[in-house]
N, C-alpha and C positions, 0 to 999 in steps of 0.2 A: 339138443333141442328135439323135443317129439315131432310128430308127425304133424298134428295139426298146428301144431305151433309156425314148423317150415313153412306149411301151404300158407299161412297167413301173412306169414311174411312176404314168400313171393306174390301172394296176391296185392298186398300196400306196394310193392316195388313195382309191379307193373301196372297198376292202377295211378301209382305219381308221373310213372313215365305217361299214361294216359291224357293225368290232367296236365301235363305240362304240353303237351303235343297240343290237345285241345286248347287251351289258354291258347296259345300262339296261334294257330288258327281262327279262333274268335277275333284276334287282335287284325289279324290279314282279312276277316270278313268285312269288319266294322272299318276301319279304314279303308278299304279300298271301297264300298259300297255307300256310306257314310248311312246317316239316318235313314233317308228317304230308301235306298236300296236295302238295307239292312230290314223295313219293316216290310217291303213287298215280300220278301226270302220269306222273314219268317210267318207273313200269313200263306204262303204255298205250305211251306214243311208243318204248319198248326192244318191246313186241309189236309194233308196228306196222314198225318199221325192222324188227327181226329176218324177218318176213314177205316185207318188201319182199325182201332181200336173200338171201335160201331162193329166193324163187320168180323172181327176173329170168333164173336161168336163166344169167348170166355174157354175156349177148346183148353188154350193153357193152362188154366185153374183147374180144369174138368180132369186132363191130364196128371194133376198132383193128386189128388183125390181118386183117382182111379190106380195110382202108380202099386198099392199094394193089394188092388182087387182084380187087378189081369196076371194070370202067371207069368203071361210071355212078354218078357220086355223088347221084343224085338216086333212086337203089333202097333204097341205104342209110337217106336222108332219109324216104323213102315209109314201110321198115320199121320205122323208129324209133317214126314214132306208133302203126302195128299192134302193135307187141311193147308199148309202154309201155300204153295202152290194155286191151288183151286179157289180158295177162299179169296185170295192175296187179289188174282187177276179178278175177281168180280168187283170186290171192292170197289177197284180201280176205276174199271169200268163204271158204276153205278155212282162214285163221287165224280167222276168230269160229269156224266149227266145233269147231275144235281147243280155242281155251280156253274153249268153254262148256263141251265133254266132258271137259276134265281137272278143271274147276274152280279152287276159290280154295284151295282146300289146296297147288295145285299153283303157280297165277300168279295169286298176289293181287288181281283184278278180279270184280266183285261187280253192277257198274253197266254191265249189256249194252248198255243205249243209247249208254253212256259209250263203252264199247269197239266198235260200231259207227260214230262221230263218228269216232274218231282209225283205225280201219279204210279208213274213204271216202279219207284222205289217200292210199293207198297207191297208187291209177292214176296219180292226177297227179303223185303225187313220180317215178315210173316213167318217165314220159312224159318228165319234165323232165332226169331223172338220162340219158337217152339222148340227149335233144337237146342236152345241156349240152357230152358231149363229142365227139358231130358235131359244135359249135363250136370245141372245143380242135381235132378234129383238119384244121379248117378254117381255122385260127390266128385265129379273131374271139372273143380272148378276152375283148372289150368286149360281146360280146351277151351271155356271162353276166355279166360286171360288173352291166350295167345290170339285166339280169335279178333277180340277188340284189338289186340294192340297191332295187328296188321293192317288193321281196318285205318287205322288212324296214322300207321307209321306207312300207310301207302297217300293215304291222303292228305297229310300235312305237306310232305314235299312237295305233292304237286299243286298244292294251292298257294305255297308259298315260290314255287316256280314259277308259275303266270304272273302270281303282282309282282315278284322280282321283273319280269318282263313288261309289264304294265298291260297286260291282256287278260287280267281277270274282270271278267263281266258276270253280271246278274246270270246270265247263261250258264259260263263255265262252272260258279259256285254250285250252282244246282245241280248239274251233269256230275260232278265229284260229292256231291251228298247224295246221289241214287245210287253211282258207284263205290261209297262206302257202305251199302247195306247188302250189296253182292260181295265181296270180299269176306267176310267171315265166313261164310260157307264152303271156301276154299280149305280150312281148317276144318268146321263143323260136322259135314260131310263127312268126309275119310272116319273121322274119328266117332262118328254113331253107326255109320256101316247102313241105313235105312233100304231094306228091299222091297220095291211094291209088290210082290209076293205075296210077302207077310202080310199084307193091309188085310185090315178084317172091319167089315160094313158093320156087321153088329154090334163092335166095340166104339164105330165110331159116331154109330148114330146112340150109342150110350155117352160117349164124351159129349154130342151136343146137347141132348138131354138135360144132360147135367148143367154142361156150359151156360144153357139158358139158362138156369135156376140162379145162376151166377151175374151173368149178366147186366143186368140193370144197375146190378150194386157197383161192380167193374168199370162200366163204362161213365159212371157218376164220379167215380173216382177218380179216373181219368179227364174227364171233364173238369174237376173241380182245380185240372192242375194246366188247364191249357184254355177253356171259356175265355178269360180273359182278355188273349190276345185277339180273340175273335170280336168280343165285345167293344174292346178299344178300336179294332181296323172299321166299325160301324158306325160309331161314334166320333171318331177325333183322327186326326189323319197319321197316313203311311207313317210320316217321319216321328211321332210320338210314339206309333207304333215302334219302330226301331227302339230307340232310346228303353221303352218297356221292354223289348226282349234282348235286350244286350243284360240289363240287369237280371233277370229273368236268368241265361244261359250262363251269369257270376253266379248266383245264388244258388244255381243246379249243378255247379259244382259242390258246393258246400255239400252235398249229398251223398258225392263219391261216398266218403270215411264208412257213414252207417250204413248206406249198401254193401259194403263188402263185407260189415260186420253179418247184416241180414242173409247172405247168401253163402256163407260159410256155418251159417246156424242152421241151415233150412232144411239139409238132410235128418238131423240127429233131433229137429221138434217135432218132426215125420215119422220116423223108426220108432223111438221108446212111446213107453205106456202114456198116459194121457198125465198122468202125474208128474213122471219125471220130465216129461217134455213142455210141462208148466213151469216148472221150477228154473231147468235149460234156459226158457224164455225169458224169465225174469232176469239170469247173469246175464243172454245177450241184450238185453232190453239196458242194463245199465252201461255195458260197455260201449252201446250203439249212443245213449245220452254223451255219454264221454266223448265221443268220435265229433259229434254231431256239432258238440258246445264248442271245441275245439275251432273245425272247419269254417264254420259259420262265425265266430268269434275274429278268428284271422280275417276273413273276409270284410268285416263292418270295418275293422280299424283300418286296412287299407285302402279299402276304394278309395277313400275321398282325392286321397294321393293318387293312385294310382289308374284310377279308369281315366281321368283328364290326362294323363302321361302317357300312358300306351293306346288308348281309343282316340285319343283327340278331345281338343275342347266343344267340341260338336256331342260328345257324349259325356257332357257333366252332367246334364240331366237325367243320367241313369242312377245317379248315387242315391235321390229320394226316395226309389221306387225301392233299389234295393235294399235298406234299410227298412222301410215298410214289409217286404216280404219276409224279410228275413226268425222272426217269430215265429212264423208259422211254418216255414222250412226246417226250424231247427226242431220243432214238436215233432211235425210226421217222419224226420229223419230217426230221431230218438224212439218215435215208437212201429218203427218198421220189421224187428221182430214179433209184436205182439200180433202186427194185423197179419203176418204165415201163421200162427198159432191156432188165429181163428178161420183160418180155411180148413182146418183138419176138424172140427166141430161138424159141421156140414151143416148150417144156419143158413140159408143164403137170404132168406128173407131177411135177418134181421141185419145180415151183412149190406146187403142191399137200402135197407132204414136208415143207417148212421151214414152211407155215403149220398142218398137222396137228399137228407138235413143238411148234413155239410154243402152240398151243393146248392139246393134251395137258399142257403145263406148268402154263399157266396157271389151267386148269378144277383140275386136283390138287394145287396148291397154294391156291385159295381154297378151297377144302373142306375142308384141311389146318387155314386161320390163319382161317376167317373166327370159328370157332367162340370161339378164343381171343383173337382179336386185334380181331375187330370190322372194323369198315371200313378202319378201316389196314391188318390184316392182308391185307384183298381187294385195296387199291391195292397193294400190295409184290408181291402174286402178276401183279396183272395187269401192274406196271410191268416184272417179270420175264418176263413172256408176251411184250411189245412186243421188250425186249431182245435176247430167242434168236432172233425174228423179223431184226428188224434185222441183226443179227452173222451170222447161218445167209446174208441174200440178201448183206451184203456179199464174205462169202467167197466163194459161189459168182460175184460179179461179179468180183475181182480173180484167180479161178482161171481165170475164162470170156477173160476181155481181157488176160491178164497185167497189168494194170495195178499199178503200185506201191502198198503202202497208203500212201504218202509223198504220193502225187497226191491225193489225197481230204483231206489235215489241210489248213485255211485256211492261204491267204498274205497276207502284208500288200498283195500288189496285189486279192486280196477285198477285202479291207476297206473299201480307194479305192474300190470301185466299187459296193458296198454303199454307203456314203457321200454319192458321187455321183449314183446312182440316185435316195437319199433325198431327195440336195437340190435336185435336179432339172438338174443339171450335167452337162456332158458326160462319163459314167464310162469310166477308162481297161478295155481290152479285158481281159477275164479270162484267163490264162493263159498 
């Protein structure tokens, strides 16, 4: 088996070990906290993510795009932990201000201490979200493997130790999800070496520079995959909120398969010429379809079984919502190498355009259906959000490369080598 062919495989082995830890955890959230707990969680951790992803500033993205315009990689490494760090703690600061002053009329949170707890998470998820992809773009996609899967094989036991005890509260979940964003940098750390030595002010006030030009498109994007839950906890109460995000965190798995495809692709669309790193995108672009139709495929046929068996009948009403999302999960999943492709263009306006649209969709049609449709109605908006996402960057990818849409639908030599990959065989060459 070649080289990449191993690393893929150990990445599918410990990315199952991931989703299966996950799963079991989800099942321990959602039962022990039932709907109504389940939807206050998740509008802390939708504030807390939404903050993070407002305030990084797009450094990340800035960081890729600069990754072959700085000689020294060990500036960018330096700046990684300034920006995750510094950035991380304002954030933090600047969102409790924010929703104490709007209040609970506006984002459902009541319990300041509570919303302080899951606030702390936001340096080190920062910290780790910038060294994660100094390691993609360092191709050591084994340092996050291990990274995650510590993250999650520290954190399952002991969420699954308190409800075995019957002492998991609203509390303790949240305390163990801030403490799962500190734990990867136990790995992360050692293994990039970052000395604030090296930091260099001019290189970083180039990343934010940049990062803004980014920005707006970034954080719409992010938006268009989290509004939602925010929209629903304003509209319609805690406990439908739950029932939304338990589906919500099934269907994000569905994602795993063509993320690892995208993150295993994302050096080598980087490095080669603009041409070949078109054509690259196109194999992973089919592969990722593959991964995507798969995961997401398994997941519809299940639930209906299976979330009322392991969630409880208190969460049959997640199985509409997920069915509704799930179209448009499976688009953005599939087309998650083209939208890396189009950061190396350096467009950000027009990157910025197709996730404004997407988002503008999204946000006017939950406001449209949530009132009569309830949660379903918000997954059909939001699955429609994903969709004009997807379709808007495919076009602009097959206008930019000429590329056929004919190169992007799977081939039976995919297939083999999906296959292959799986069974840990020599997989024949894609394309």
């Amino acid at each position: 088996m070649n080289r990449e062919a191993r690393q893929a495989a150990r990445t599918l082995g410990i990315y199952a070990a991931r989703f299966l830890l996950g799963a079991l955890m989800s099942v321990v959230v959602n039962r022990s906290l039932g709907p109504e707990g389940r939807g206050t969680y998740a509008v802390l951790i939708t504030v807390a993510t939404v903050a993070l992803h407002l305030g990084h500033l797009s450094v990340e993205e800035s960081h890729v795009a600069l990754w072959s315009r700085v000689g020294d990689s060990a500036v960018i490494t330096a700046n990684c932990l300034l920006f995750g760090m510094a950035l991380g703690c304002a954030c933090a600061v600047a969102a409790g201000i924010v929703v104490v002053n709007l209040g609970p009329g506006v984002v459902p949170v009541t319990d300041h201490g509570l919303l302080a707890l899951a606030l702390a998470w936001i340096p080190f998820a920062m910290t780790e979200k910038l060294l994660a992809r100094l390691m993609v773009l360092k191709a050591r996609i084994d340092v996050n493997n291990w990274s995650g899967l510590l993250s999650v094989g520290v954190h399952c036991p002991l969420l699954v130790g308190l409800a075995t005890m019957g002492r998991l509260s609203l509390w303790c979940v949240v305390a163990l999800w801030t403490m799962s964003a500190a734990l990867p940098l136990a790995v992360l750390l050692p293994a990039a070496r970052p000395r604030l030595r090296h930091c260099d002010v001019g290189v970083a006030r180039r990343a934010l520079r940049l990062g803004l030009r980014y920005h707006t498109g970034l954080v719409s994007m992010f938006l268009l995959l989290r509004a939602d839950i925010l929209i629903l906890g304003a509209m319609t109460t805690t406990a439908e909120v739950g029932l939304y995000a338990a589906a919500v965190t099934l269907m994000e798995l569905g994602r795993v398969p063509p993320d690892i495809v995208a993150n295993l692709a994302m050096p080598r669309q980087l490095e080669y010429d603009e041409r070949a790193a078109a054509g690259f995108t196109a194999e992973a672009t089919r592969i990722a379809a593959l991964a995507a139709t798969g995961s997401v495929a398994l997941l519809c046929v299940t639930a209906p079984f299976v979330v009322p068996a392991v969630y409880g009948p208190a969460f049959t009403g997640s199985v509409g919502p997920l069915f509704g999302l799930a179209p448009g999960l499976w688009l953005i999943g599939a087309s998650r190498p083209v939208g890396a492709f189009l950061l190396r263009l350096d467009r950000p306006l027009l990157n910025s355009a197709t996730a404004v649209v997407a988002l503008t969709i999204n946000l006017g049609l939950n406001l449209a259906l949530i009132p009569s449709c309830g949660t379903v109605g918000s997954a059909l908006a939001s699955s429609t959000g994903y969709g004009v996402l997807a379709v808007l960057q495919i076009l602009w990818f097959l206008r930019v490369t000429r590329i056929p849409l004919r190169h992007l639908i799977p081939r039976h030599s995919d297939i083999r080598y999906l296959w292959g990959t799986a069974c840990h065989s020599e997989p024949s060459k894609v394309g």
